[in-house]
C-alpha positions in Angstrom: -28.8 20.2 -7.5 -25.5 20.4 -5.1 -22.7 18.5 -6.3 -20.0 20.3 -4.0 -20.3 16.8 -1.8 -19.7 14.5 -4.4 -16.3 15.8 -5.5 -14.8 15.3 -1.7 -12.2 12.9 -2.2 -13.3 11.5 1.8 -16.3 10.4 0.6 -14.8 7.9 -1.7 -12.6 6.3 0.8 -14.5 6.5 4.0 -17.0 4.9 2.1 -14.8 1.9 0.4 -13.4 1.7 4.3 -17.3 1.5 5.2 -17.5 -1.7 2.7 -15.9 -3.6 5.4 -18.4 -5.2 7.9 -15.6 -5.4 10.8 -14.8 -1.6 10.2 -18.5 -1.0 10.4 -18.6 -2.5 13.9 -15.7 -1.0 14.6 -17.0 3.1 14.0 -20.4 1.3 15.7 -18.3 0.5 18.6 -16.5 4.3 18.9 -19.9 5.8 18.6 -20.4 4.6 21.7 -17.1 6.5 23.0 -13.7 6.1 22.9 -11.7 2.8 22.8 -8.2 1.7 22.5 -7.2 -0.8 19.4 -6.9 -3.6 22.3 -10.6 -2.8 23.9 -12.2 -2.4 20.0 -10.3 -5.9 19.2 -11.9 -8.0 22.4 -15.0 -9.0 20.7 -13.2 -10.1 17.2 -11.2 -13.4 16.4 -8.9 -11.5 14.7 -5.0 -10.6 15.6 -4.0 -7.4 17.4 -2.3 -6.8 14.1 -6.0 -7.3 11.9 -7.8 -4.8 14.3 -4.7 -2.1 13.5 -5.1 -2.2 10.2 -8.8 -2.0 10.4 -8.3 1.0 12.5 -5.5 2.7 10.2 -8.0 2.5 7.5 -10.3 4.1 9.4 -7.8 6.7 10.2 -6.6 7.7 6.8 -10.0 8.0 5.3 -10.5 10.6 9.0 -13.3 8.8 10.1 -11.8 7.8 13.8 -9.0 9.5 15.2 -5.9 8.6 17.8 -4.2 10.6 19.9 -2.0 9.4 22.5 -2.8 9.6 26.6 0.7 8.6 28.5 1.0 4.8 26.9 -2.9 4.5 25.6 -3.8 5.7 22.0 -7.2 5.4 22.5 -9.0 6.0 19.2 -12.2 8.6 19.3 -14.7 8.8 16.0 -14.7 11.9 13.7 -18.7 12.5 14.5 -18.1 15.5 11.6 -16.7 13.1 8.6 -19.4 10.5 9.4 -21.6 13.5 9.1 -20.7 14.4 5.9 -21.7 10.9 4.5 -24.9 11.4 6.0 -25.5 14.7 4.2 -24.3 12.8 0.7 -26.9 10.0 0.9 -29.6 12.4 2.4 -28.9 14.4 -0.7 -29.1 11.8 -2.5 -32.4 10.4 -1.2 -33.8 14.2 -1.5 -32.8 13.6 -5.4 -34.4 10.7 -5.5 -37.8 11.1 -3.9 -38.1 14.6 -5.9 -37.9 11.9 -9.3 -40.5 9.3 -7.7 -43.1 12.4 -7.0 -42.5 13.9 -10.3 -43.1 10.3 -12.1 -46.4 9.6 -9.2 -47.1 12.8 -10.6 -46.6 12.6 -14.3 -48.9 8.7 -14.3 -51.7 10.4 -12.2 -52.2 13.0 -15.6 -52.0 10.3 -17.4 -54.4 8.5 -15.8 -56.7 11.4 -15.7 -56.5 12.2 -19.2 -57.8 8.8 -20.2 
């Protein structure tokens, strides 16, 4: 059993940043390419100012990105830190269904022996 993921400190805030459903349709939204703060706050009722926190959460836990293009700071997701959340809960899941097989397992030889 690997627990090398579970003691990077990213996985603790991108996934408390994660918790948020408008920061989840935010990093949906980037998957789809880059977008400035203004573009990724059209579909929201929220302020300018709501969207650039969202996003500065984002930032520090280095899911997206910003770099700045002339006057646009367009914001671009970190496709390798959302990967690594991926790896924990596929790890996880891996964990898991090893358990469920060994109990299947263990109440089948039960069964039998009856």
């Amino acid at each position: 059993m690997s627990i090398s993921l579970a003691s990077v400190p990213e996985l603790d805030s991108a996934f408390a940043a994660l918790g948020d459903p408008v920061r989840r349709a935010l990093v949906t939204r980037l998957a789809h390419g880059d977008a400035t703060v203004g573009e990724l706050a059209a579909p929201f009722d929220l302020t300018p100012q709501a969207i650039s926190h969202h996003v500065g959460v984002l930032r520090r836990c280095g899911l997206i990105e910003q770099r700045r293009e002339g006057t646009r700071r367009p914001c671009r997701l970190r496709a390798d830190q959302l990967s690594l959340l991926g790896t924990w809960i596929d790890e996880q899941r891996r964990v898991w269904d090893d358990r469920l097989d060994a109990l299947e397992r263990h109440l089948a030889d039960e069964e039998a022996a009856r």
